[in-house]
Phi, psi and omega in degrees: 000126181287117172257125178243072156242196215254358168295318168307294210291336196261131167236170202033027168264133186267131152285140185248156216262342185216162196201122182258346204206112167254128174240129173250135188246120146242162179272170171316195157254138171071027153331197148129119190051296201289325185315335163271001205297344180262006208305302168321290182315359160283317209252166175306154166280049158267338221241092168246135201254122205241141179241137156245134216249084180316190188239130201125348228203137168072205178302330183224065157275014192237021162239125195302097195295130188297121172274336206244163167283320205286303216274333151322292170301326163309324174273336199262349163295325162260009142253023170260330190315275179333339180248022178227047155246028167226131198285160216213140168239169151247125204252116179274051245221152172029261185270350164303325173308306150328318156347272220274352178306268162324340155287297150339279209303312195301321192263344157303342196267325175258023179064025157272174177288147210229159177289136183306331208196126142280125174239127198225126186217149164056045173230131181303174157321147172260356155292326183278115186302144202285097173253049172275167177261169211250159193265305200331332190280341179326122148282180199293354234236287164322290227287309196277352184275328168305298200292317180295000163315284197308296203077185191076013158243173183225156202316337187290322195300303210292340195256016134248119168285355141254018170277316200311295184320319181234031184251331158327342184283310206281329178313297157006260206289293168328291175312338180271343192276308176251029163274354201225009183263158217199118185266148194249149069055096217193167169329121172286180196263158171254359187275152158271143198234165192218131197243134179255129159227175175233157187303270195295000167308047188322346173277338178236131188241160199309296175346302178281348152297324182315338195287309162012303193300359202250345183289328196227189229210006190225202181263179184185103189283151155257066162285123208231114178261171179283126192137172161296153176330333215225071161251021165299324205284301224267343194202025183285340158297319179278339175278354145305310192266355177276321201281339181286297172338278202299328186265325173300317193291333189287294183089046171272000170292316176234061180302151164309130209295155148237158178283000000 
């Protein structure tokens, strides 16, 4: 059973007595929340860092995790809807940038309001096609050799077989949520974007971040740090300090307070 409430989906957000700023953070596949969780200690305190905790993962692994995008966006359009009475960017990493990209298009398509900024890391352009083979036919066997491939899980996980047992559904149903995603054509976006990539990702290579650029109708930076696919971990200070850089130069930090 999917819980909506809106404690589930945001997890480690501090609310602030006046908020100039909301950053909604999504995860990777097989992600979640805590990857975000020191984040706050970057930004001013006026400045709330809202992570979102898909269902699968975290506080609610005992909840079955979205294969699919549309009906995923369907929940997170209606428990965000409240917290998009401030300005508000969004923050992306692999398949959260997908995420979080189509979470945009989605509240543009019904005139609520959208993030002032997009921030997007280790995911190509979503025109540009994935030219990994698709997993689903794997068996578990395979399947985990593919994800130590990938890296970003870690060795205490892949070397238990009942952490394995129950972190295995949602890697699945992540992987399947962006192997089936099929991008459709639509309004560009008006917002500016800002894209992470790492030097040594071979699976997202600079080219493919560059398509980004083809999403918006606004600008669109291409920043490249030193690392592997998963250098959120490994650069997370300087990618702290880029998304700070970028929002100060912006003056979203300090947009007019609300209560």
């Amino acid at each position: 059973m999917i819980k909506d409430s809106q404690a589930s989906w945001i997890a480690y957000r501090k609310p602030k007595r006046v908020t100039a700023l909301r950053i909604f953070c999504f995860p990777y596949a097989g992600g979640g929340a805590s990857v975000y969780r020191t984040w706050h200690k970057a930004f001013p305190d006026t400045v709330e860092v809202c992570p979102v905790q898909p269902p699968g993962r975290g506080t609610r692994i005992f909840e079955p995790a979205y294969p699919n995008l549309e009906p995923l966006l369907e929940s997170l359009t209606k428990i965000m809807r409240p917290l998009l009475d401030c300005p508000c960017v969004f923050f992306g990493y692999s398949m959260g940038a997908l995420i979080a990209f189509e979470l945009t298009r989605a509240l543009r398509a019904e005139h609520s309001p959208g993030p002032a900024h997009l921030f997007v890391a280790a995911r190509r352009g979503p025109r540009v096609s994935d030219p990994y083979p698709s997993t689903k036919k794997l068996g578990d066997a395979e399947f985990l050799r593919e994800l130590a491939k990938i890296g970003g899980t870690s060795e205490e996980i892949l070397g238990s077989p009942d952490l394995l047992e129950m972190l295995l559904p949602t890697l699945r149903a992540d992987f399947t949520l962006c192997e089936d995603y099929v991008y459709l054509p639509g309004a560009l976006l008006d917002c500016p974007i800002t894209v992470f990539g790492a030097k040594s990702d071979l699976r997202v290579p600079e080219e493919a971040l560059a398509a980004w650029a083809m999403e918006t109708s606004s600008s669109c930076d291409v920043k490249m740090f030193s690392g592997d696919h998963f250098f959120i971990h490994s650069r997370q200070d300087e990618l702290l300090q880029s998304i700070s850089e970028i929002l100060a130069a912006r003056d979203l930090l300090t947009a007019p307070l609300r209560s």
